[in-house]
C-alpha positions as CSV (number, residue, x, y, z in Angstrom):
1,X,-22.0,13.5,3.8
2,X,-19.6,16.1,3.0
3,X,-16.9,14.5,4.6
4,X,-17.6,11.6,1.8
5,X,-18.3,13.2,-0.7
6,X,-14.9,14.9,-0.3
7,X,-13.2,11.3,0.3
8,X,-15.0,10.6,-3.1
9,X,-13.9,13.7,-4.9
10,X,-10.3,13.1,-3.4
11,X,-9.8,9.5,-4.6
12,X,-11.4,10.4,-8.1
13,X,-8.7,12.9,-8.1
14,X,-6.3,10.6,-7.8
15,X,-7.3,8.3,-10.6
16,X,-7.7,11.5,-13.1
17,X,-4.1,12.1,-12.4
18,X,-2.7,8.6,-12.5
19,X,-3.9,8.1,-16.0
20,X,-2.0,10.4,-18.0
21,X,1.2,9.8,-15.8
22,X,0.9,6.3,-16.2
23,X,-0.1,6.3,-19.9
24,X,2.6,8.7,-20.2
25,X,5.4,6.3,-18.8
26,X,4.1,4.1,-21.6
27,X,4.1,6.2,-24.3
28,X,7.8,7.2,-22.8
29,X,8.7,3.4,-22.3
30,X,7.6,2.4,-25.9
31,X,9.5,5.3,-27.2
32,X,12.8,4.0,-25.6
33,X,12.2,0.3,-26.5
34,X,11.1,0.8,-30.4
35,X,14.3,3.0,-31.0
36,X,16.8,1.3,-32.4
37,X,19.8,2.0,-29.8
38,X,17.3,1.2,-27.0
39,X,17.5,5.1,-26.0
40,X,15.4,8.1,-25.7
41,X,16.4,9.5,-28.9
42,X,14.3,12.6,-29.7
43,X,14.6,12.6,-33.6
44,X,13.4,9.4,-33.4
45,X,10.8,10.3,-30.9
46,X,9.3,12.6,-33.5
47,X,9.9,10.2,-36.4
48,X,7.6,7.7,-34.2
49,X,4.7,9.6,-33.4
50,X,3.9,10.5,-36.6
51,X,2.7,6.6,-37.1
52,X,-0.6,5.6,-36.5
53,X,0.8,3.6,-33.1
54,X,2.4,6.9,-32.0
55,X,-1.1,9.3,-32.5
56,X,-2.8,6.0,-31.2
57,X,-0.9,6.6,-27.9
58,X,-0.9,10.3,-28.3
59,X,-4.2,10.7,-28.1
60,X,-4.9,8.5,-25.2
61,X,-2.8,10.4,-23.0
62,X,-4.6,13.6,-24.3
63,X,-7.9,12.1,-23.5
64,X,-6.9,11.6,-19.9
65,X,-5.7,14.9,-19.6
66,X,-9.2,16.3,-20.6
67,X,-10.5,14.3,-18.9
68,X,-8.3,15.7,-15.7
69,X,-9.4,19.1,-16.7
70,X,-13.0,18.2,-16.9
71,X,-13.0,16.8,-13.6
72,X,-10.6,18.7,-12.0
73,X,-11.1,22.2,-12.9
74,X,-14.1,22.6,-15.2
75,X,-16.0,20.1,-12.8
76,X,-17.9,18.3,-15.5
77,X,-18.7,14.9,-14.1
78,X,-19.9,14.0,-17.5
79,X,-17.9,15.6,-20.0
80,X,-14.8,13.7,-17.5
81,X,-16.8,10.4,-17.9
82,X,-16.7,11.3,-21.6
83,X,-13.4,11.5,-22.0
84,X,-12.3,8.7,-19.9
85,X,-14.5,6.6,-22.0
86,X,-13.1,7.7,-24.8
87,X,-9.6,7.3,-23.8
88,X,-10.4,3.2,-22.5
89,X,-11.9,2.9,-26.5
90,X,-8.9,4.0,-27.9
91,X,-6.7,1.7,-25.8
92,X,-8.4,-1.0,-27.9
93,X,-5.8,-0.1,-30.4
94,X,-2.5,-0.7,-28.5
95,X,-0.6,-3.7,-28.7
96,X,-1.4,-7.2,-30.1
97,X,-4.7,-6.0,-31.4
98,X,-3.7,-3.2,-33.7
99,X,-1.5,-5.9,-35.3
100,X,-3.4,-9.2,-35.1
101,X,-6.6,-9.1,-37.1
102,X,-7.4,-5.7,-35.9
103,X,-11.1,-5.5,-38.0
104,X,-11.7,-7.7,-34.8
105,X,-9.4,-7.7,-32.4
106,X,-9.8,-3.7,-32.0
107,X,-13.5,-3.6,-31.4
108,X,-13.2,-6.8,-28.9
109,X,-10.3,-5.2,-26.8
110,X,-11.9,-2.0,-27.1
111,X,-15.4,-3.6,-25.1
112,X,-13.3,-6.0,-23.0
113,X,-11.5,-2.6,-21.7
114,X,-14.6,-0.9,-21.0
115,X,-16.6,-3.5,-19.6
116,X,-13.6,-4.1,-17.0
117,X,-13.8,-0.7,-16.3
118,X,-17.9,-0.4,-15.6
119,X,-17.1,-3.8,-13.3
120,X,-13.9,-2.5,-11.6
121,X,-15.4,1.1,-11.4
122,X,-18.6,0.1,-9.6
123,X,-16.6,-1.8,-7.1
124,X,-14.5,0.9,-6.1
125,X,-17.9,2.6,-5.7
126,X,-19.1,0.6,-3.1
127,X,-15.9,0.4,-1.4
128,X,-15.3,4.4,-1.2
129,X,-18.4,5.9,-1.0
130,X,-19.5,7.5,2.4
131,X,-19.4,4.9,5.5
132,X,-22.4,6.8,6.9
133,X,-24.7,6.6,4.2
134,X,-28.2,5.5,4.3
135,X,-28.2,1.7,4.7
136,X,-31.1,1.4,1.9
137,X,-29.1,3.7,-0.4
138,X,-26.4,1.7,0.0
139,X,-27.9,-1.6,-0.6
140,X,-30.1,-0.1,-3.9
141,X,-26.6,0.8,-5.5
142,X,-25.4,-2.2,-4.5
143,X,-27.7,-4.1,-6.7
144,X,-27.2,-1.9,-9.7
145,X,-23.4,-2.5,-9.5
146,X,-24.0,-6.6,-9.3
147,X,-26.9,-6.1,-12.1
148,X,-24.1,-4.3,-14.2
149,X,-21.2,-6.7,-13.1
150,X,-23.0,-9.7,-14.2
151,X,-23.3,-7.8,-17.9
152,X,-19.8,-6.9,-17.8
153,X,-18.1,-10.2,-16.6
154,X,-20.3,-11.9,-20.1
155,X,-18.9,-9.2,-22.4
156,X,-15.4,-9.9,-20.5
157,X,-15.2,-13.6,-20.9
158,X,-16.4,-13.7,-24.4
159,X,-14.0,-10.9,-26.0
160,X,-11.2,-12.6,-23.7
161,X,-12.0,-15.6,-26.1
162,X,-12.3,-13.9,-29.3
163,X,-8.9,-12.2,-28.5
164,X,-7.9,-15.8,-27.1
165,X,-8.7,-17.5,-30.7
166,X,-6.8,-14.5,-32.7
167,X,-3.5,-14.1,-31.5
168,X,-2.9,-18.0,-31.0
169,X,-2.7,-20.2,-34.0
170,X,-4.9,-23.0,-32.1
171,X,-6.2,-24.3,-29.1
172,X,-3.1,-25.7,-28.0
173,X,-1.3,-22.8,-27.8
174,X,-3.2,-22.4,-24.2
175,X,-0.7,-24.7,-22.5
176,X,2.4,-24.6,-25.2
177,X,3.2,-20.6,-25.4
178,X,3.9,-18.2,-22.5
179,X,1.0,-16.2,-23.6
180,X,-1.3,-19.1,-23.5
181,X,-0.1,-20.0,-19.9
182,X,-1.0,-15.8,-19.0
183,X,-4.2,-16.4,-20.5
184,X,-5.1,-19.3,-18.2
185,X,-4.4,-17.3,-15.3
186,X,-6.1,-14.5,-16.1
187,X,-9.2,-17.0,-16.8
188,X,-8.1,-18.7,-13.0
189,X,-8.9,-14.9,-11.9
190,X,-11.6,-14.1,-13.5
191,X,-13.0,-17.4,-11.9
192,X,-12.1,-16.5,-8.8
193,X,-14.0,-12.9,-9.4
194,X,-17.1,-14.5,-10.5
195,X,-17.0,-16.9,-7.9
196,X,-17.1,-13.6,-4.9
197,X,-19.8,-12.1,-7.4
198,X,-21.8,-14.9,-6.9
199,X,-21.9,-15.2,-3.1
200,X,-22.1,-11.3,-2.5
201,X,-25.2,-11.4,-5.2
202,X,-26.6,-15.1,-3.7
203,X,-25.6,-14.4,0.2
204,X,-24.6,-11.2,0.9
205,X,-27.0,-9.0,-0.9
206,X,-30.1,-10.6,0.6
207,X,-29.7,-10.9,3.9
208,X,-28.5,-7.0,3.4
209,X,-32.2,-6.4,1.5
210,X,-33.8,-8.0,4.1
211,X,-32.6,-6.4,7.2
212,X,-30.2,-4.0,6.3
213,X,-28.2,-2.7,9.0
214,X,-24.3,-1.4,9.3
215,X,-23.0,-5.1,10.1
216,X,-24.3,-6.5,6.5
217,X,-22.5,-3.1,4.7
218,X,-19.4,-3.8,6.4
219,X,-19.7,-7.7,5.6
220,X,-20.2,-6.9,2.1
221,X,-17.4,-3.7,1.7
222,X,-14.9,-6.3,3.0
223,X,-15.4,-9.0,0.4
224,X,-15.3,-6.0,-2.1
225,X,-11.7,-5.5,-0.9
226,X,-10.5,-8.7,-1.4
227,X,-12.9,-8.5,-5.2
228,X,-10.6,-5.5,-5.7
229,X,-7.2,-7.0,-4.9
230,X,-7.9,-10.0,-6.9
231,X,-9.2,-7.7,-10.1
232,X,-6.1,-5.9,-9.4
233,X,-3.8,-9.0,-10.0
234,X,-5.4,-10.1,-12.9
235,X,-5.2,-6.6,-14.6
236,X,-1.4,-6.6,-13.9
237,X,-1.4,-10.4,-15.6
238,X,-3.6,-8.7,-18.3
């Protein structure tokens, strides 16, 4: 157990610190690409984050670096989940959305974010936590994760729509603009993730309620793998 809960703690960790690097290559990126010489320009720099965009991405990247202090060094699981959460919320405001009806488009990106992130999150859950733990344990959280998958793959689809309707001018757009075509493979792969939902929730998870041993576990761990590596592409499309 301590073993896992270390492996837990250490891959946690690792997410808490990718965050603000990665969010800080963005806010880096976008610096370089909105200035008008296509440089690093720090007058410009300063100029730019005193826009709403700029604080927008400013305070995303703070977020994520409370919430690496939280988690790191204060160890508050919760105050950490706080600010996490609060830093996916604000993301709803970066990019198309903030420019594109935002009175909707904000709110919708802002709960398509989050509900990707309870559905990815309890995934990686299942896939990471300890090998050795109690086979009933294991198939308890297991059903709690697909209870709160099923939730978030509704409140995924439908904002994915919303979004969908708002930044094309119709229908067509789907198969006549390179976002359209992104759009429809995203959907391909979020098909594809339903589809494994369904036969862990209608195949796997019963057989591993009825007789749970370490055979079912590994069964269903491995076609959480290949759930994860399709989520992955799809977030990358996103």
């Amino acid at each position: 157990a301590q073993r896992g809960d270390a492996r837990l703690r250490s891959v946690t960790t690792a997410f808490a610190i990718a965050a603000p690097v990665l969010l800080g290559a963005h806010l880096v990126t976008w610096l370089i690409n909105t200035s008008p010489d296509l440089t690093f320009d720090p007058a410009w720099a300063a100029s730019a984050l005193t826009t709403t965009v700029g604080k927008i991405e400013l305070c995303r990247v703070g977020l994520t670096i409370l919430a690496l202090w939280a988690w790191w060094l204060a160890r508050r699981t919760r105050l950490a989940l706080l600010f996490a959460a609060s830093a996916v919320v604000v993301s709803g405001a970066v990019g198309h959305s903030a420019a594109i009806a935002p009175a909707w488009a904000v709110p919708a990106k802002a709960i398509h974010l989050l509900a990707t992130a309870v559905w990815v999150g309890g995934l990686l859950w299942l896939l990471i936590r300890p090998a050795g733990d109690d086979v009933l344990l294991f198939a308890a959280d297991a059903g709690r994760v697909s209870s709160r998958a099923l939730w978030a793959v509704v409140a995924v689809a439908f904002t994915g729509v919303v979004q969908t309707r708002l930044f094309l001018d119709s229908w067509s757009g789907l198969v006549t603009s390179a976002y359209g075509l992104l759009v429809l493979a995203k959907t391909a792969g979020l098909l594809v993730l339903v589809a494994f939902g369904a036969y862990n929730r209608q195949r796997v998870m019963p057989r591993l309620t009825a007789a749970p041993d370490a055979t079912e576990v590994s069964v269903l761990r491995a076609s959480v793998a290949r759930e994860i590596v399709v989520a992955a592409i799809v977030i990358l499309l996103g």
